[in-house]
C-alpha positions as CSV (number, residue, x, y, z in Angstrom):
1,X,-16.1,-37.4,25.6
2,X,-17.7,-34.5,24.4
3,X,-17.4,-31.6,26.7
4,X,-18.1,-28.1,26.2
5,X,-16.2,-25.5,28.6
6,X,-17.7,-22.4,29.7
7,X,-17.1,-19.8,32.8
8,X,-16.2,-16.2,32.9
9,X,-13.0,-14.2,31.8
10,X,-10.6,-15.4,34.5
11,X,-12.1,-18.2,35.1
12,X,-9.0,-19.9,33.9
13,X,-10.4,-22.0,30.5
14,X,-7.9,-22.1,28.7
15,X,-5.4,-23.6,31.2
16,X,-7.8,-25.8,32.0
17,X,-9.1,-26.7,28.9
18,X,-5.3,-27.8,27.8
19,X,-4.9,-29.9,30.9
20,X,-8.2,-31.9,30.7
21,X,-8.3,-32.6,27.1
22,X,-4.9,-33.7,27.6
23,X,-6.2,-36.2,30.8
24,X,-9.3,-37.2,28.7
25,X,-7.5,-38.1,25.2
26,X,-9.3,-35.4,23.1
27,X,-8.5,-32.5,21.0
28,X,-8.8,-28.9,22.4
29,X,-10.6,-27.0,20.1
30,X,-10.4,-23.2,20.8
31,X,-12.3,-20.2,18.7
32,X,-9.1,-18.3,19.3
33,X,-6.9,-20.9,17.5
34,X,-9.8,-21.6,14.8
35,X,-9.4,-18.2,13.9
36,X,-5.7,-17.9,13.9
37,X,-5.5,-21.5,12.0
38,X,-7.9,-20.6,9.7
39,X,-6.3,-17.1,8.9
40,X,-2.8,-17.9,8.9
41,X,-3.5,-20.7,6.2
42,X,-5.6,-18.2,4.5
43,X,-8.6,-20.7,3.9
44,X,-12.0,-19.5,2.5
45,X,-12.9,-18.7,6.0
46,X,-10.1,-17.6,7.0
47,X,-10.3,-14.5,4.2
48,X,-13.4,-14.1,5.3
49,X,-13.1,-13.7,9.1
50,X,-10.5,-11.4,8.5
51,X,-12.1,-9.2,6.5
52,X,-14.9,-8.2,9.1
53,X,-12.2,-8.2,12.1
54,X,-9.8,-5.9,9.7
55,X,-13.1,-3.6,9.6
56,X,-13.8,-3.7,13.4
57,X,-16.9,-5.6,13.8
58,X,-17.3,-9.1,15.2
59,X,-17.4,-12.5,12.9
60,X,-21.0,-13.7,12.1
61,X,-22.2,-16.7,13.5
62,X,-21.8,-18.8,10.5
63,X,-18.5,-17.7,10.6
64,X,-17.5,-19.0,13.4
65,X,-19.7,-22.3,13.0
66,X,-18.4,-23.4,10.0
67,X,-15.0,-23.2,11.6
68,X,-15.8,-25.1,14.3
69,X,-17.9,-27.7,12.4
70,X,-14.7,-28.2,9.7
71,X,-12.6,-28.8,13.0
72,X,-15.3,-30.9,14.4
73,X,-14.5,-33.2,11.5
74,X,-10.8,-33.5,11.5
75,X,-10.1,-37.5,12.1
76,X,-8.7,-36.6,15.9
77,X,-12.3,-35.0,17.1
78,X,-13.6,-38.4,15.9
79,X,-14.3,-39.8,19.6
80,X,-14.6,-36.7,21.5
81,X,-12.9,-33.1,21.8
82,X,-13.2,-30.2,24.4
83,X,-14.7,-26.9,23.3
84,X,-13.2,-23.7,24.8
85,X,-15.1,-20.3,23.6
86,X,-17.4,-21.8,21.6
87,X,-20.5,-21.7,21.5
88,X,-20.1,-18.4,22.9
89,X,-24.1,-17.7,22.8
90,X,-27.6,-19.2,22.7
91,X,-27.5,-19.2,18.8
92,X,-24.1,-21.2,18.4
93,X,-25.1,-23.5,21.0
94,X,-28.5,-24.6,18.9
95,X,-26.6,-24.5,16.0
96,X,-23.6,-26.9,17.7
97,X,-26.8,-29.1,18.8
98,X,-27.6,-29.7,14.9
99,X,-24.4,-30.2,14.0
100,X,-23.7,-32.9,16.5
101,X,-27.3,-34.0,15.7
102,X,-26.3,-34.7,12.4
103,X,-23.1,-36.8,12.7
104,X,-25.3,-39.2,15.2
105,X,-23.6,-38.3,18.3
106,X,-24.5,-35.6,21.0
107,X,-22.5,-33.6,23.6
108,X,-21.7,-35.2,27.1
109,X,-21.6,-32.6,29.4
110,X,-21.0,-28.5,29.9
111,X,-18.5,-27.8,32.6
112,X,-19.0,-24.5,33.9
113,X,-16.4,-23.5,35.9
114,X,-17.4,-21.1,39.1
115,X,-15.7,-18.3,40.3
116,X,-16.7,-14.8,42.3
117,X,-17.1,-11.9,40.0
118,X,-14.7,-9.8,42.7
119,X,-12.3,-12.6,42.1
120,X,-12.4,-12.4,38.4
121,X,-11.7,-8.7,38.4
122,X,-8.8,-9.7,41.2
123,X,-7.1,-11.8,39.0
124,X,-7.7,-9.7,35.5
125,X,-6.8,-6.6,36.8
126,X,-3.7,-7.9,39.1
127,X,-1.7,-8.9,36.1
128,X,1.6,-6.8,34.6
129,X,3.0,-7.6,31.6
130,X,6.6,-6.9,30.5
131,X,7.0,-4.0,28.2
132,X,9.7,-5.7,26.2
133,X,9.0,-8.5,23.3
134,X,9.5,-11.0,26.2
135,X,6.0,-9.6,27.5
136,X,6.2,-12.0,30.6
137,X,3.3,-12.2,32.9
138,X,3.3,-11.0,36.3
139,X,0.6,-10.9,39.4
140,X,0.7,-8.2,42.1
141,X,-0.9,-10.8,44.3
142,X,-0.1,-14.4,42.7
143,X,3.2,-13.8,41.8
144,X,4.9,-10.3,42.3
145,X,7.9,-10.0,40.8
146,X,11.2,-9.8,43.1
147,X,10.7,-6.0,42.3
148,X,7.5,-3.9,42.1
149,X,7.7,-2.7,38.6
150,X,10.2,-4.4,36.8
151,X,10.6,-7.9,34.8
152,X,12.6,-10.5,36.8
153,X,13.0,-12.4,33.3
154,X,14.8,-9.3,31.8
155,X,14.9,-6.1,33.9
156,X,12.1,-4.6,31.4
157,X,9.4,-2.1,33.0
158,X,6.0,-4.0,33.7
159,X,2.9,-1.9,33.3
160,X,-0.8,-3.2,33.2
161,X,-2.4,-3.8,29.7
162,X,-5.6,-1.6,28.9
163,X,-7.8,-4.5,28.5
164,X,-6.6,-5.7,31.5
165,X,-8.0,-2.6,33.4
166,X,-10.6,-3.0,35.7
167,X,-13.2,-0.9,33.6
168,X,-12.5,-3.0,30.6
169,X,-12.7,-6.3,32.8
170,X,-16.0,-5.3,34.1
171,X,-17.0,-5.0,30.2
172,X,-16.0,-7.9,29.5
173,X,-18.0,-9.4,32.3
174,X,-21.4,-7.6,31.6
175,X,-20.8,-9.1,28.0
176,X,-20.0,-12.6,29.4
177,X,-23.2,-11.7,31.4
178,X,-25.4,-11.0,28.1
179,X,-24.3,-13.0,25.8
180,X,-22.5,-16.3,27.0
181,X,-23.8,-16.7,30.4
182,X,-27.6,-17.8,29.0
183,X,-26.1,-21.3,27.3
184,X,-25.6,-22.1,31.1
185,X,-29.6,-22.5,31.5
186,X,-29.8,-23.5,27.7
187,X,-27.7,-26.6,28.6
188,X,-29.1,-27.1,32.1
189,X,-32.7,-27.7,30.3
190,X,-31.2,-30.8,28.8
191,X,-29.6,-31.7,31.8
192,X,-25.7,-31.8,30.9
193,X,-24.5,-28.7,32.9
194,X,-21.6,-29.9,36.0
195,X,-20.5,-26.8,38.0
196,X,-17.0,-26.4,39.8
197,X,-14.7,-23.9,41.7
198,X,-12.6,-22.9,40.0
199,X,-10.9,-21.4,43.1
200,X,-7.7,-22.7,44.0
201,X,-4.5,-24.6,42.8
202,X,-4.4,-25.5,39.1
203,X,-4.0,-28.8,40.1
204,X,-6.8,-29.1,42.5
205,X,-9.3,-27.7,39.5
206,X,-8.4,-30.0,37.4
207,X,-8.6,-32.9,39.2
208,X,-11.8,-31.6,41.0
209,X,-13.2,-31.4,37.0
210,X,-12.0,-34.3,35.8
211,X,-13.8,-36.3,39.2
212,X,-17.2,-34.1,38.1
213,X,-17.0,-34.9,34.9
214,X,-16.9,-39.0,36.4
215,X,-19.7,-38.6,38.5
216,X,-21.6,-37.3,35.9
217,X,-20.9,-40.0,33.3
218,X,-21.5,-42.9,35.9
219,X,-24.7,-41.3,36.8
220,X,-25.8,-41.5,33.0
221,X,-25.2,-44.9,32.8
């Protein structure tokens, strides 16, 4: 299959997009580890990436296309893979349609994965991360440590990140909002968009996908 992944910050992609291409026998392809792959290696890309991110402004476009595109064609994304923050707006997503277009094949379906703004900003702005290199990952609500404040790993102090603030999460949303949120209607018009909750156990979401994802197939056939 060929699934693209999409839903807010918070929303829980990446955990999910681990556990389903894991289930489905396809290759999670994430911008955030393009650009880390790419850099570390120190490809053509890669150099160039870097160069606009070392000056503060985003990565063109083409930037990030022709990363995904060369990852697209690695010999384990032959049969399928699962895209996770990519495309990230109406551009990429016409642009991923060519690509795909080209090689014959076409995408399967978009899971957009549902959940409350108010929730969102309850699960962003809830986390504390340890202060020491450890930096292990707390919840006030989903799982406090033992005691308010400190690491239960290593006795460091946990404070809350600044871009996990609830100004900067509400940012982040109103950007979501803008700019990635529109490939949602984009993909609806050709009719491969399945929406869950993503509210509730890890487990539960999962499985709750991977039975969408079913239905969705079946019905195509």
């Amino acid at each position: 299959m060929r699934i693209v992944l999409v839903g807010p910050p918070g929303a829980g992609k990446g955990t999910q997009a681990v556990r389903l291409a894991g289930k489905l026998g396809v290759p999670h392809i994430s911008t955030g580890d393009l650009f880390r792959a790419n850099i570390s290696r120190q490809t053509e890309l890669g150099k160039l990436a870097k160069s606009y991110m070392d000056a503060g402004n985003l990565v063109p476009d083409e930037v990030t296309i022709a990363m995904a595109k060369d990852r697209m064609e690695q010999p384990d994304a032959e049969n399928g893979f699962l895209l996770d923050g990519f495309p990230r707006n109406v551009s990429q997503a016409g642009a991923l349609d060519e690509l795909l277009e080209n090689e014959g094949v076409k995408l399967d379906a978009v899971l957009d994965l549902e959940v409350p703004e108010d929730e969102v900003v309850k699960r962003i702005a809830g986390r504390r991360t340890c202060r020491n290199k450890s930096e292990h990952v707390f919840h006030v609500t989903y799982s406090p440590p033992k005691q308010e404040g400190v690491c239960d790993v290593c006795g460091g102090e946990l404070y809350q990140r600044d871009d996990d603030s609830e100004d900067t999460v509400r940012t982040r949303l109103e950007v979501y909002h803008t700019q990635t949120e529109p490939i949602i209607d984009y993909y609806k018009a050709q009719g491969l968009v399945v929406t869950i909750s993503a509210l509730g156990p890890v487990d539960v979401i999962t499985q709750r996908a991977l039975e969408a994802l079913k239905r969705d197939e079946d019905a195509e056939k």
